[in-house]
C-alpha positions as CSV (number, residue, x, y, z in Angstrom):
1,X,6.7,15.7,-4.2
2,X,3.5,13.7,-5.8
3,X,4.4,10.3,-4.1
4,X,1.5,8.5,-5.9
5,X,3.3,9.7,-9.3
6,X,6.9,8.8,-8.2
7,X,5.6,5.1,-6.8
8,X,3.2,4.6,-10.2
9,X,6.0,5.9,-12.3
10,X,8.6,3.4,-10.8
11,X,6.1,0.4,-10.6
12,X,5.5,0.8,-14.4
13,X,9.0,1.5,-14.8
14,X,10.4,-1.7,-12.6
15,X,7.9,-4.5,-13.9
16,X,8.7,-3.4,-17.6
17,X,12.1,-3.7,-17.2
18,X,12.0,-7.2,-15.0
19,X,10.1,-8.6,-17.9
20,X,11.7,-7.4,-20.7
21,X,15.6,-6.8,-19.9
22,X,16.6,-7.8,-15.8
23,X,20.2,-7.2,-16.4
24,X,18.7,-3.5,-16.9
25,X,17.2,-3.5,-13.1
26,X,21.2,-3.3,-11.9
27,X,21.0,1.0,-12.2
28,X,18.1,0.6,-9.4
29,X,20.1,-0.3,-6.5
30,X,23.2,0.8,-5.3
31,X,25.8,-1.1,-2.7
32,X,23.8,-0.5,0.0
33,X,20.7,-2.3,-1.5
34,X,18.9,-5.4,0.4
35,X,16.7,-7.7,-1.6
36,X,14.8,-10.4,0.3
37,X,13.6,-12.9,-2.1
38,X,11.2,-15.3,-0.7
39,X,13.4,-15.1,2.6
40,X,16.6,-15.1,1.3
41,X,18.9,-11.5,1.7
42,X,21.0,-10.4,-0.7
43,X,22.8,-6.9,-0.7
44,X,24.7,-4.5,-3.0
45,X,23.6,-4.1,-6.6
46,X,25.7,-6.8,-8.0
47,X,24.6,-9.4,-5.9
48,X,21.2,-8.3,-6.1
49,X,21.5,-8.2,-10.2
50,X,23.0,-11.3,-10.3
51,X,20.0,-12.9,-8.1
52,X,17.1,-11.6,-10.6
53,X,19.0,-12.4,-13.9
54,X,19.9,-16.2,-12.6
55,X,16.0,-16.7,-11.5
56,X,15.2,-20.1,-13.2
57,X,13.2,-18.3,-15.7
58,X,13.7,-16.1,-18.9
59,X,10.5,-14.9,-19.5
60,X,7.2,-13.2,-17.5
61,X,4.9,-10.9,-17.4
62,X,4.1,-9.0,-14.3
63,X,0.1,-7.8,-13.8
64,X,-0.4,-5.6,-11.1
65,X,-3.5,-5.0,-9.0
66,X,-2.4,-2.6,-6.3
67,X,-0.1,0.1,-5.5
68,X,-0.1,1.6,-2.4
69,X,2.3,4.3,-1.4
70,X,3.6,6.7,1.8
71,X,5.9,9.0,2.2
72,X,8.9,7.7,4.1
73,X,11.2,10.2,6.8
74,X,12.9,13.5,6.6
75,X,15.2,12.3,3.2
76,X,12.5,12.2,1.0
77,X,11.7,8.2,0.7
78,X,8.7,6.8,-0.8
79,X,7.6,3.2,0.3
80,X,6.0,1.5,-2.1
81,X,3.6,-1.8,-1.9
82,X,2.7,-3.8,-4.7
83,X,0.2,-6.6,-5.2
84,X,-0.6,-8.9,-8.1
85,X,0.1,-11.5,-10.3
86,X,2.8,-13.1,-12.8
87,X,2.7,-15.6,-15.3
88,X,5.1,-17.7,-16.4
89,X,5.6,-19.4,-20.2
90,X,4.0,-22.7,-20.0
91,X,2.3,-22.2,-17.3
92,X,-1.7,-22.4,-16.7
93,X,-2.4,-20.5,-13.6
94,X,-0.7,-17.3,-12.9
95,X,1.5,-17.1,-9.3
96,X,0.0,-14.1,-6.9
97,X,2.8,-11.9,-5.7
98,X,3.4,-8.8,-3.0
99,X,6.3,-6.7,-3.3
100,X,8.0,-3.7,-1.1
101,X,10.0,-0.8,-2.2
102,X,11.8,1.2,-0.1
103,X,12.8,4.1,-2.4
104,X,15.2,6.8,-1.7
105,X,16.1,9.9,-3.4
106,X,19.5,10.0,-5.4
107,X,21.8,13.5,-5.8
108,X,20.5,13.1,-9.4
109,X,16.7,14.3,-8.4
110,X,16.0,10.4,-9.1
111,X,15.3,7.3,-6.8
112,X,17.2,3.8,-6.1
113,X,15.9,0.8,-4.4
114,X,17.3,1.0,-0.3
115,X,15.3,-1.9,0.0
116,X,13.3,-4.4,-2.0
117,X,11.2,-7.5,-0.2
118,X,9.3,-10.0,-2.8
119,X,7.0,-12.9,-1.7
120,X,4.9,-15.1,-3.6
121,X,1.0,-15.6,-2.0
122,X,0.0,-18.9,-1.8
123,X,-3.7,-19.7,-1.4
């Protein structure tokens, strides 16, 4: 397994869809899915859809910087690291951002989100 592929392929995968459609991020994690958002938990893929789509904006655009990547235990995981930046509608400066993916491998020869930590970077 090419874990650089699988994390880039994801990442480019992930950011599209947050920006363009976040009700579509819901096939991504599974009932056993954490998201910690700015240090609040959330778990299962409905609460964790729900939490993305009622974030007090519509519209963004995601421009990453980094990706950074290991391979993660005997099952096959891939953690993924992301940096950058995202930029609101109306807004002048864009916010600086890390994010963590813990992928996992599905019986479909795919990957869902185990676990999913987001921060904003303040300066």
């Amino acid at each position: 397994m090419d874990v650089d592929a699988v994390a880039r392929a994801f990442v480019e995968h992930y950011y599209r869809t947050f920006d363009t459609n976040r009700a579509g991020l819901a096939g991504l994690y599974q009932d056993n899915s954490m998201l910690s958002f700015e240090g609040a938990k959330t778990q299962g893929a409905a609460a964790i859809t729900a939490k993305l789509t009622g974030l007090p904006f519509q519209q963004c655009q995601h421009n990453i910087s980094t990706i950074d990547c290991q391979p993660s235990g005997p099952a096959g995981g891939v953690l993924v690291f992301v940096s950058g930046s995202l930029q609101l509608p109306g807004e002048q400066h864009a916010l600086k951002f890390s994010q963590m993916f813990h992928l996992m491998p599905t019986p479909q020869a795919s990957f869902y989100v185990l676990n999913d930590i987001f921060r904003l970077n303040y300066a």
